[in-house]
C-alpha positions in Angstrom: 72.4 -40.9 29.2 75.9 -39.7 30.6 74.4 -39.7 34.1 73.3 -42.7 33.9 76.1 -44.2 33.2 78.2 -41.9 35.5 75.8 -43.1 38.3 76.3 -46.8 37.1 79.8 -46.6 37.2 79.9 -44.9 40.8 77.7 -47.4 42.1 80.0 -50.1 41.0 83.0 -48.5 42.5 81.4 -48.1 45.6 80.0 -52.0 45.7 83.1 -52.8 44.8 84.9 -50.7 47.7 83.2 -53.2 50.0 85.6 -56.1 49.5 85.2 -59.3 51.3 87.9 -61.3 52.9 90.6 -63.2 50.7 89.8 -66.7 50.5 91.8 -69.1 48.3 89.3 -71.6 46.3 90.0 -74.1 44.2 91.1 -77.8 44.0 93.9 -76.4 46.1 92.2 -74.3 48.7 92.8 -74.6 52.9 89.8 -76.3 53.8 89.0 -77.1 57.6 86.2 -79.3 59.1 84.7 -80.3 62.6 83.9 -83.6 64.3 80.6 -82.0 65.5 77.9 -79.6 63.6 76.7 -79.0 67.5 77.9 -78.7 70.8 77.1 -77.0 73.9 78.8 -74.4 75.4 81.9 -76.0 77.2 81.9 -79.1 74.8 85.1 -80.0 72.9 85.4 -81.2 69.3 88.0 -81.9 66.5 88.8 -79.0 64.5 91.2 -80.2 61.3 92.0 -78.9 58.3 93.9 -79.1 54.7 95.8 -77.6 52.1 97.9 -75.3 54.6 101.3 -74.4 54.6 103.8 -77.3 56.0 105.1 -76.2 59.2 102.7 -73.1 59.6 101.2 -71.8 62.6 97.2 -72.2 62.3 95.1 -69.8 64.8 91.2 -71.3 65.7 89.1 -68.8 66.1 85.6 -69.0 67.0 83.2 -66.4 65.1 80.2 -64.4 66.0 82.4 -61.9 69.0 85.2 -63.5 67.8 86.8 -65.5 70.5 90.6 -68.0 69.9 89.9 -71.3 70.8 93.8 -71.9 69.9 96.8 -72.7 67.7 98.4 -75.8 66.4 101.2 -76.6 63.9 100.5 -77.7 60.3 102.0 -81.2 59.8 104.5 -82.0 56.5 101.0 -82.6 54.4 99.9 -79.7 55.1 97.1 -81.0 57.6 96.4 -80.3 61.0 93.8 -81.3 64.1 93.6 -79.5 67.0 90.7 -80.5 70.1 89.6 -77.2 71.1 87.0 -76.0 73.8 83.4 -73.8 73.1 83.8 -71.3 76.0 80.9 -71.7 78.5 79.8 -68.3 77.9 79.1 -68.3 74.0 75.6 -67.8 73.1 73.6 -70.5 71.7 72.9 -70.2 67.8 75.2 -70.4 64.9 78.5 -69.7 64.7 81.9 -70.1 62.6 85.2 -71.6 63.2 87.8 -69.9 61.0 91.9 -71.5 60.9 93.7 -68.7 59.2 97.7 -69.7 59.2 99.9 -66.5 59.3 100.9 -67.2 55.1 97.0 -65.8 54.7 95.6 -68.6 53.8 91.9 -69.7 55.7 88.9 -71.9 55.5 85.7 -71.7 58.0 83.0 -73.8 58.9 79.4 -73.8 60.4 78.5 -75.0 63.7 75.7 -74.6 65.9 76.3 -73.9 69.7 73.0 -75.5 71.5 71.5 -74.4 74.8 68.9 -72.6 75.9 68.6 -69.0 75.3 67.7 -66.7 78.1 64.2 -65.2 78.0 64.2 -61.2 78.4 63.3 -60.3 82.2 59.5 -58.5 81.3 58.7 -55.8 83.4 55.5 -56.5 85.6 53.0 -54.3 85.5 52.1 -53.1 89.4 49.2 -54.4 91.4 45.9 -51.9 91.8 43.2 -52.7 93.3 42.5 -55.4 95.6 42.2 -58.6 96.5 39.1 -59.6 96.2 38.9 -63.7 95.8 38.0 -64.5 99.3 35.2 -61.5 99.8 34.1 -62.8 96.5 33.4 -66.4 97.7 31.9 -65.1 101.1 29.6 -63.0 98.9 28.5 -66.0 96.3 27.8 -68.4 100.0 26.1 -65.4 101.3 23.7 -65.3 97.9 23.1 -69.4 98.3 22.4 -69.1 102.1 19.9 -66.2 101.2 18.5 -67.9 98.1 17.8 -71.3 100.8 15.9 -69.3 102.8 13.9 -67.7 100.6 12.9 -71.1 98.3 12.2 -72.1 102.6 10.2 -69.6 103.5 7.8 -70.0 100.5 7.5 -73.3 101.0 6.3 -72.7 104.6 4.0 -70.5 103.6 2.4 -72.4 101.2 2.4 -75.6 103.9 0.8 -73.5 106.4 -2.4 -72.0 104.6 
């Protein structure tokens, strides 16, 4: 029974080892936004957010390989709005933009970067044997020229006697 528990416990030390970022929540909490749920690589949108520190620096930062799309200034209320640019070279798929000002406080959201996704180059397997599309279509005249004269020659024959 004290094993159990003993494994319980180190289980739950370890999961909680694993900590995920600090986020503030509440009625209070940073919260950011964007004008668009999609865009294509190279797009612009409106990125604004909330509940941030007055006069704070806010860092954009685009999530997947995370890439800064910039920094603005947090107005008296708190709020800011920033246009930043996708980079051209982001992959297509979901992503998140995170504003984290430099008093800890963040807030993320979702968007989807559209485009087409490259198609892995697959490797051709090499040519044997040969081509054989034009003997084959001399070969099936051939048979239909022979056949003719056959169905011909009986016919003569049968004419004749």
């Amino acid at each position: 029974m004290k094993a159990k528990f003993a494994l319980i416990v180190a289980v739950a030390a370890v999961g909680l080892s694993f900590s995920a970022p600090a986020f503030a929540y509440g009625p209070n909490a940073a919260t950011v936004g964007d004008s668009a749920s999609s865009i294509g690589p190279g797009g612009s949108l409106t990125v604004s957010g909330s509940n941030f520190a007055p006069g704070d620096t806010v860092t954009i930062v685009l999530h997947s390989a995370p890439v800064t799309l910039g920094t603005t200034t947090v107005n008296a209320s708190g709020a800011f709005s920033a246009v930043v640019t996708i980079p051209s070279d982001t992959a297509p798929g979901q992503h998140e933009i995170v504003a984290s000002d430099t008093d800890g406080d963040s807030a993320s959201t979702s968007l989807l970067v559209t485009g087409t996704v490259p198609l892995a180059a697959t490797p051709s397997l090499p040519f044997t044997g040969a081509d054989i599309a034009a003997l084959s279509g001399v070969g099936a005249v051939a048979l239909a020229l022979g056949g003719m004269l056959i169905l011909t020659g009986r016919r003569r024959r049968r004419v004749t006697q």
